[in-house]
mmCIF file of the N, C-alpha and C atoms, coordinates in Angstrom:
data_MODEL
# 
_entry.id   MODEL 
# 
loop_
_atom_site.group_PDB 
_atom_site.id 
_atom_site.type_symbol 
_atom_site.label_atom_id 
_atom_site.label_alt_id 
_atom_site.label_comp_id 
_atom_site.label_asym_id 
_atom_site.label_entity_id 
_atom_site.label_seq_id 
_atom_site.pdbx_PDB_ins_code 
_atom_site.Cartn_x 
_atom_site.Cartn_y 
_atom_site.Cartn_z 
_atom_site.occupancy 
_atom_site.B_iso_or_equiv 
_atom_site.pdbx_formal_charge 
_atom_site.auth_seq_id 
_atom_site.auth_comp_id 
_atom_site.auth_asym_id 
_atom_site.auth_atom_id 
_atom_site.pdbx_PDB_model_num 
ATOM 1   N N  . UNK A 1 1  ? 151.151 33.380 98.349  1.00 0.00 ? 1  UNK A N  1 
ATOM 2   C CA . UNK A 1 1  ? 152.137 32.291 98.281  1.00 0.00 ? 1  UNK A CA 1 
ATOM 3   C C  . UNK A 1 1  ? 151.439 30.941 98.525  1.00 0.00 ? 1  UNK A C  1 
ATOM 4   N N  . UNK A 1 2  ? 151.686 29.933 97.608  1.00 0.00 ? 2  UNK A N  1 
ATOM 5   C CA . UNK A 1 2  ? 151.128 28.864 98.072  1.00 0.00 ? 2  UNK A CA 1 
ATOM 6   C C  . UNK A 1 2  ? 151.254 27.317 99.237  1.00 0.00 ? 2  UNK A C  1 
ATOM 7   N N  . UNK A 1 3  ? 150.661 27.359 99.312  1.00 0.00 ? 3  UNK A N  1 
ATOM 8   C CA . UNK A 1 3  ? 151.254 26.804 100.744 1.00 0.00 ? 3  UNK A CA 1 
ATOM 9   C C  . UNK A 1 3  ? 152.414 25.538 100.602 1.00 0.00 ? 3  UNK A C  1 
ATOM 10  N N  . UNK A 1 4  ? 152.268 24.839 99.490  1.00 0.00 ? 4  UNK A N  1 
ATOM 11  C CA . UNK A 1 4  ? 153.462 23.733 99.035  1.00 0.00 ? 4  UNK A CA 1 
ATOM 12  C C  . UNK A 1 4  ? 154.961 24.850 99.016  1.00 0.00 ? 4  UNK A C  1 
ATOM 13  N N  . UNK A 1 5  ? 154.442 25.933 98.755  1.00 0.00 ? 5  UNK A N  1 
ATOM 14  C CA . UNK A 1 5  ? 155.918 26.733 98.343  1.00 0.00 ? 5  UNK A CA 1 
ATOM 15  C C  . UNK A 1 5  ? 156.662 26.899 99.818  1.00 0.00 ? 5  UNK A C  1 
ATOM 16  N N  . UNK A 1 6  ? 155.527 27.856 100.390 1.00 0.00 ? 6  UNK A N  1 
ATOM 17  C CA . UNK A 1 6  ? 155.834 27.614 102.213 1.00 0.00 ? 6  UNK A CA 1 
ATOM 18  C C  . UNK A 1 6  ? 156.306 26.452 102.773 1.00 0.00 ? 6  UNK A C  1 
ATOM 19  N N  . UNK A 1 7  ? 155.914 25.503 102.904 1.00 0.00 ? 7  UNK A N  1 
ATOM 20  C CA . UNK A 1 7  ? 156.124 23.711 103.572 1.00 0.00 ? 7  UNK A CA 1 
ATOM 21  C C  . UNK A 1 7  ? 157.631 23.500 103.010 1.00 0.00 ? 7  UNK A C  1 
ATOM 22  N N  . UNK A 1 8  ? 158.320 23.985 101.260 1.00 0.00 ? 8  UNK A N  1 
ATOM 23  C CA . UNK A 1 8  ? 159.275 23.415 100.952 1.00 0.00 ? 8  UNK A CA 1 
ATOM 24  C C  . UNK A 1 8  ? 160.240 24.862 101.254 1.00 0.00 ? 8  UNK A C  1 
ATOM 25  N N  . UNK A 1 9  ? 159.730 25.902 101.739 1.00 0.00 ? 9  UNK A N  1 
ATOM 26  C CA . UNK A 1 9  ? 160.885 27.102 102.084 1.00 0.00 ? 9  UNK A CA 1 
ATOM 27  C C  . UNK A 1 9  ? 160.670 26.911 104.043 1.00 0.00 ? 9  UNK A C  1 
ATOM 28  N N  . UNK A 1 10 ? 160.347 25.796 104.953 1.00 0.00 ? 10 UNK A N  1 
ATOM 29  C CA . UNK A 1 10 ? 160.350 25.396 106.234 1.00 0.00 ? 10 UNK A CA 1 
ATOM 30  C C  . UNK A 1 10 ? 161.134 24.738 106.065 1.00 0.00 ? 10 UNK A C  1 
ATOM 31  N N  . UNK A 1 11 ? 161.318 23.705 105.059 1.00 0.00 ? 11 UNK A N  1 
ATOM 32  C CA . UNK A 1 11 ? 162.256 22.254 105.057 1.00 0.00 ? 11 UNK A CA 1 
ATOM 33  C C  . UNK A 1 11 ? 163.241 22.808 104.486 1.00 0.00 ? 11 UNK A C  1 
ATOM 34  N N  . UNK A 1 12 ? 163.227 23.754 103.377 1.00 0.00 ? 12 UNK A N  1 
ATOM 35  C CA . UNK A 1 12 ? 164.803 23.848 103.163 1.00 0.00 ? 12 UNK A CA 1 
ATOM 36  C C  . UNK A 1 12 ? 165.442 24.882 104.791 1.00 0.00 ? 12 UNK A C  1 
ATOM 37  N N  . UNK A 1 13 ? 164.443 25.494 105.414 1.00 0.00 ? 13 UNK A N  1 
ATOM 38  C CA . UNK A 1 13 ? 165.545 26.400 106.140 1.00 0.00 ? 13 UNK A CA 1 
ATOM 39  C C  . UNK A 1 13 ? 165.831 25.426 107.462 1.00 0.00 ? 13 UNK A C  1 
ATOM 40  N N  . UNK A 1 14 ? 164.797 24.707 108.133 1.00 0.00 ? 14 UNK A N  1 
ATOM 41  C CA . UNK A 1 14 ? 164.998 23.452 108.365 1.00 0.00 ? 14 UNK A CA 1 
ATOM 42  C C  . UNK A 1 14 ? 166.611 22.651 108.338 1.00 0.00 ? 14 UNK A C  1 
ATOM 43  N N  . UNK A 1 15 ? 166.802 22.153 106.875 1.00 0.00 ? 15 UNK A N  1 
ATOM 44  C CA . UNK A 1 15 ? 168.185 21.648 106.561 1.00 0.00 ? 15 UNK A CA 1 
ATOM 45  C C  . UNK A 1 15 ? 168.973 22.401 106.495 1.00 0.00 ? 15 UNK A C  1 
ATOM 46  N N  . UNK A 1 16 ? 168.849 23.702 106.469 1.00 0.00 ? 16 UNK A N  1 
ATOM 47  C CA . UNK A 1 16 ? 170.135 24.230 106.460 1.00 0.00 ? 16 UNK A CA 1 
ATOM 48  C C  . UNK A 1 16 ? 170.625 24.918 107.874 1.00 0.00 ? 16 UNK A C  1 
ATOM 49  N N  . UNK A 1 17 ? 169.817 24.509 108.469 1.00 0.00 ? 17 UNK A N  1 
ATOM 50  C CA . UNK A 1 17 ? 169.952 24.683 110.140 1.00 0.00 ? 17 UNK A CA 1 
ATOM 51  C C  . UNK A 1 17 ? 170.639 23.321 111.044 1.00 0.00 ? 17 UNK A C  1 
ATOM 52  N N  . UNK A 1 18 ? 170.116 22.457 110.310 1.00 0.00 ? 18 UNK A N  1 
ATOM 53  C CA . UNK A 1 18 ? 170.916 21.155 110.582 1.00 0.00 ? 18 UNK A CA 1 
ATOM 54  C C  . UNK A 1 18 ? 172.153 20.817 110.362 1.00 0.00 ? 18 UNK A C  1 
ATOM 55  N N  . UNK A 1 19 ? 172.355 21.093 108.794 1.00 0.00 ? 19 UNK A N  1 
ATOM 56  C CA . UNK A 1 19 ? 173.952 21.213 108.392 1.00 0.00 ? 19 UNK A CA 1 
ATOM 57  C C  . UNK A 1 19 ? 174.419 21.800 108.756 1.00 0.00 ? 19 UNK A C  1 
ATOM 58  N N  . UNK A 1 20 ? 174.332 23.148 109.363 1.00 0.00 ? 20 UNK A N  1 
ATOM 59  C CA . UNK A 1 20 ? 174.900 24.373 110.005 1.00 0.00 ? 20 UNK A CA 1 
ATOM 60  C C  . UNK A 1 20 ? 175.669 23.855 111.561 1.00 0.00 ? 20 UNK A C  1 
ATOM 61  N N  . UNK A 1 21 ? 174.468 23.484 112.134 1.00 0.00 ? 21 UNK A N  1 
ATOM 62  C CA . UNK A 1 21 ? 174.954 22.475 113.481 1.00 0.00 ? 21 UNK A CA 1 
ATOM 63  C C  . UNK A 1 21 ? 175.753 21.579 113.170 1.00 0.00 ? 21 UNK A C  1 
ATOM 64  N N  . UNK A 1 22 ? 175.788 20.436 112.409 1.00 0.00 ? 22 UNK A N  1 
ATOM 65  C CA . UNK A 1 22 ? 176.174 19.657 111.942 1.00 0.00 ? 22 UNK A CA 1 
ATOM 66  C C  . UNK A 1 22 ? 177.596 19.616 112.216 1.00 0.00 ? 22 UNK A C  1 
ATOM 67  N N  . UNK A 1 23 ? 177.614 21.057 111.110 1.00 0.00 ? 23 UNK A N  1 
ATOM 68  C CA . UNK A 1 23 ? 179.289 21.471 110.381 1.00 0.00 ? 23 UNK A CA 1 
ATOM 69  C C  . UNK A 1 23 ? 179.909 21.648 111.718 1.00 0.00 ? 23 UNK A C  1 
ATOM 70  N N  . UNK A 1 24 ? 179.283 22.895 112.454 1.00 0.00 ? 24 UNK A N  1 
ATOM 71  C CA . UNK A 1 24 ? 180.009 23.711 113.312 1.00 0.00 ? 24 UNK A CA 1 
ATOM 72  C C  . UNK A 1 24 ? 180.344 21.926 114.600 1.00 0.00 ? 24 UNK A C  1 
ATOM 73  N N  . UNK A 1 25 ? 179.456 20.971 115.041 1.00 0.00 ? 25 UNK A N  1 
ATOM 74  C CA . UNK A 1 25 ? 179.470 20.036 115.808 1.00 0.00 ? 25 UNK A CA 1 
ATOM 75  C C  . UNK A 1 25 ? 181.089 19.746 115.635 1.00 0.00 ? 25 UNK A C  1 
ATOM 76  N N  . UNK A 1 26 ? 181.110 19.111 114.292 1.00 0.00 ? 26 UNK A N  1 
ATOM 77  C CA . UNK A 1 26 ? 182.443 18.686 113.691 1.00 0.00 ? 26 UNK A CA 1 
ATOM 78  C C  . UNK A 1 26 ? 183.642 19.406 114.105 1.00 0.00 ? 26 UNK A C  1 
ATOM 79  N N  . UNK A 1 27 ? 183.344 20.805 113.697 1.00 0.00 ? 27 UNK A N  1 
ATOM 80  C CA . UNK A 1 27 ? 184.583 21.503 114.175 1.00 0.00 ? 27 UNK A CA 1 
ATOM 81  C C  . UNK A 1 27 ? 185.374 21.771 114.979 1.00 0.00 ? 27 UNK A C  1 
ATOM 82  N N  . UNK A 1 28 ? 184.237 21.914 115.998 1.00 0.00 ? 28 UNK A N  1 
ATOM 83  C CA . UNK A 1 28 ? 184.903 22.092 117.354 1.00 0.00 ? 28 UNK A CA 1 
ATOM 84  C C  . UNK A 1 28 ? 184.775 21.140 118.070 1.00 0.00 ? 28 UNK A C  1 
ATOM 85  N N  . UNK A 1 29 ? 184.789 19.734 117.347 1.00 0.00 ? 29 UNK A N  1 
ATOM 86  C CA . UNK A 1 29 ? 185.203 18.165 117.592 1.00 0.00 ? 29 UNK A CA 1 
ATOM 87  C C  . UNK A 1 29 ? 186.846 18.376 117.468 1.00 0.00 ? 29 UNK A C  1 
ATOM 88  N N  . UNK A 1 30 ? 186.787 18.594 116.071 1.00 0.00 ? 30 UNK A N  1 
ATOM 89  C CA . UNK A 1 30 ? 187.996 18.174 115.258 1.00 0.00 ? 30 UNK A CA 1 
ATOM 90  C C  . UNK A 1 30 ? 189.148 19.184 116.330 1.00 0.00 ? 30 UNK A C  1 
ATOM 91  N N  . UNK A 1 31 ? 188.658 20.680 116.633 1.00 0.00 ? 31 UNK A N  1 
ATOM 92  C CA . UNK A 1 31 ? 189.366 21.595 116.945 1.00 0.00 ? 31 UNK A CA 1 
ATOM 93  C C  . UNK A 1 31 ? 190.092 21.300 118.783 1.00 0.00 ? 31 UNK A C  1 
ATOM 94  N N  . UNK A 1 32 ? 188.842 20.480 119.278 1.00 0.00 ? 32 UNK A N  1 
ATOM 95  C CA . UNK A 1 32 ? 189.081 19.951 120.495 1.00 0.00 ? 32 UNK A CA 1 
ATOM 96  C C  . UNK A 1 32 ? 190.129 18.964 120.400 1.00 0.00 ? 32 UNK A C  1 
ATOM 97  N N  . UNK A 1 33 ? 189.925 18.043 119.184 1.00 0.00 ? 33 UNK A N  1 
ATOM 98  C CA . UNK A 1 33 ? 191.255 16.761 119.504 1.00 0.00 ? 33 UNK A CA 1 
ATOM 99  C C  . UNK A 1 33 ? 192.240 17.203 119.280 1.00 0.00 ? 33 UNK A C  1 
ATOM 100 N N  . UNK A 1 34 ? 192.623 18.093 118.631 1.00 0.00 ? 34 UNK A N  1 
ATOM 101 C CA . UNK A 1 34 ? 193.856 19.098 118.303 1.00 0.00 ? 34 UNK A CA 1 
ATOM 102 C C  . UNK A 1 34 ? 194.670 19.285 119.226 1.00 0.00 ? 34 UNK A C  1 
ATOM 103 N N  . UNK A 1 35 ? 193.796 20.360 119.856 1.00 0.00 ? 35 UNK A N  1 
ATOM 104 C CA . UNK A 1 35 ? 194.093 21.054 121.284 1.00 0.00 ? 35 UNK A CA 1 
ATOM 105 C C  . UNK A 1 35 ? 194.026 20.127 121.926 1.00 0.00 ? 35 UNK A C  1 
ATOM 106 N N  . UNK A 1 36 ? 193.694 18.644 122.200 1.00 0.00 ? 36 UNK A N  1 
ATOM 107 C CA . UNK A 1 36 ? 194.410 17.644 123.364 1.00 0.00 ? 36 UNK A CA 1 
ATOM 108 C C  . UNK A 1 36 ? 195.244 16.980 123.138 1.00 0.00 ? 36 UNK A C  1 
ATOM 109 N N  . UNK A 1 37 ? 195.277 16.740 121.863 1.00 0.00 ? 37 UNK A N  1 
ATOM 110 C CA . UNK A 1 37 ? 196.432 16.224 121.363 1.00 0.00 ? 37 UNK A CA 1 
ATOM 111 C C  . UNK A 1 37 ? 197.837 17.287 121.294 1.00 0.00 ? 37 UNK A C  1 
ATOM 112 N N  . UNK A 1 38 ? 198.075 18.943 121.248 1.00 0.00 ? 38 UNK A N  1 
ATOM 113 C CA . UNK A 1 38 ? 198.594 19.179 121.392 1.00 0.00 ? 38 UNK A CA 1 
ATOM 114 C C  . UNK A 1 38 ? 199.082 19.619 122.550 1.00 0.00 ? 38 UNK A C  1 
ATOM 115 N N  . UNK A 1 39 ? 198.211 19.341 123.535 1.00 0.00 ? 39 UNK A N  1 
ATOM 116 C CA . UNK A 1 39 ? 198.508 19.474 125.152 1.00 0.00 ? 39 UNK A CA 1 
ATOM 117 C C  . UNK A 1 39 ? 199.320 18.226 125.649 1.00 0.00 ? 39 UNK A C  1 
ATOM 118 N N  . UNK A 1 40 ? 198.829 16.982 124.931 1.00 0.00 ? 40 UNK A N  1 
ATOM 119 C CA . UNK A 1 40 ? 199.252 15.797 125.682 1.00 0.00 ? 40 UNK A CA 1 
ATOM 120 C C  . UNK A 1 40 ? 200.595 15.923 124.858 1.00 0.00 ? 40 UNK A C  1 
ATOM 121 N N  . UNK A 1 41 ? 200.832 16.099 123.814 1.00 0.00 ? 41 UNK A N  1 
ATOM 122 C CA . UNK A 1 41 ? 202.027 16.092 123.554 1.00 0.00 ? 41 UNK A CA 1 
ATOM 123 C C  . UNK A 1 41 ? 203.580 16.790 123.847 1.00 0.00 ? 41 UNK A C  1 
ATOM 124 N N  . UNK A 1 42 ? 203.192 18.092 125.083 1.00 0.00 ? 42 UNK A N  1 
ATOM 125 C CA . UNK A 1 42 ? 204.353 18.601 125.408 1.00 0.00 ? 42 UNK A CA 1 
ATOM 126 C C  . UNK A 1 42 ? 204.793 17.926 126.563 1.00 0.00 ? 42 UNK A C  1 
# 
């Protein structure tokens, strides 16, 4: 395998470890204001 192939199969798994965090960060952002918002609201 050549090593440019290696360096660009680090960076893609790399980014898709980032977006992964990323996504999930968001979610259980979004999932938290929910749930306080539906606490503060009763």
């Amino acid at each position: 395998m050549p090593i440019y192939a290696q360096i660009l199969l680090i960076v893609g798994a790399v980014a898709c470890i980032v977006l992964a965090v990323i996504i999930v960060y968001y979610v259980l952002k979004g999932t938290a204001y929910l749930v306080y918002y539906i606490l503060k609201g009763t």
